[in-house]
N, C-alpha and C positions, 0 to 999 in steps of 0.2 A: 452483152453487158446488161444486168437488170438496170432496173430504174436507182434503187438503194444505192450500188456501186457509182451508177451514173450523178446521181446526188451529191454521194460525199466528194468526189472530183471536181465538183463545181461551187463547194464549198470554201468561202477565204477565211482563214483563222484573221481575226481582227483584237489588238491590247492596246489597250491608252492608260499613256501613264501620268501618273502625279508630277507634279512640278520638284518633286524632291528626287524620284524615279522609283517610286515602290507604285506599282498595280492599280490601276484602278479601276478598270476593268477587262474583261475580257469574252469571247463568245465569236459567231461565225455570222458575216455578210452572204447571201444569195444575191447574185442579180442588183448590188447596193441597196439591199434591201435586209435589214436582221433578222436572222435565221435562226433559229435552235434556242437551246440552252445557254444563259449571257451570266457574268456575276459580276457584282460591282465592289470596290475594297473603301475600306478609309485610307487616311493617309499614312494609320499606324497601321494598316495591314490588314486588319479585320475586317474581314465578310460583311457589306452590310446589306447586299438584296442581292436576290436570285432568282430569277425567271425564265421562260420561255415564250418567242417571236416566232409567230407563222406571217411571213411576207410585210415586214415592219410593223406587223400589231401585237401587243402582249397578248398571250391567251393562259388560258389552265391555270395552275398555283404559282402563286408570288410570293415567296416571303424576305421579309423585312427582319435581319437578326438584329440582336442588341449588341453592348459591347464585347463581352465575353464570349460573343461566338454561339448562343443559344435563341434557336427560333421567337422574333417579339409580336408579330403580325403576320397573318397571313391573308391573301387576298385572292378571289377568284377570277379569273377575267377569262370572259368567253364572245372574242366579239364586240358590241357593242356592252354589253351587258356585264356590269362591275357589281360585284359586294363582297364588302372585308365579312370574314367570319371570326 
């Protein structure tokens, strides 16, 4: 078994939902710890951030959509080290 394969078997899909029951988030735990690619929704559905977790820290591009489902912010996070562009 590579490591990749070994990875995603040890990966748990995790979704939390709104009080209504529409999405409000979803993405994968390692270890109780957030792992991968996560997205988070409004309550009417719409996408409003998206990111990626190496061992519960955000890293790489964040972005932040508006209502309409179009990129409004984006942010870099590597680390300790944050700046929106």
């Amino acid at each position: 078994m590579t490591f990749a394969e070994w990875h995603a078997m040890m990966l748990e899909q995790v979704e939390h939902w709104h009080k209504n029951g529409t999405l409000r988030a979803k993405g994968h735990m390692l270890d109780g710890a957030l792992s991968g690619y996560w997205e988070w929704f409004r309550v009417d559905g719409t996408k409003l951030r998206s990111g990626h977790f190496d061992n519960g820290q955000q890293v790489g591009e964040w972005i932040t959509y508006d209502r309409s489902g179009r990129p409004h912010k984006v942010t870099k996070k590597r680390g300790s080290e944050q700046g929106d562009q």
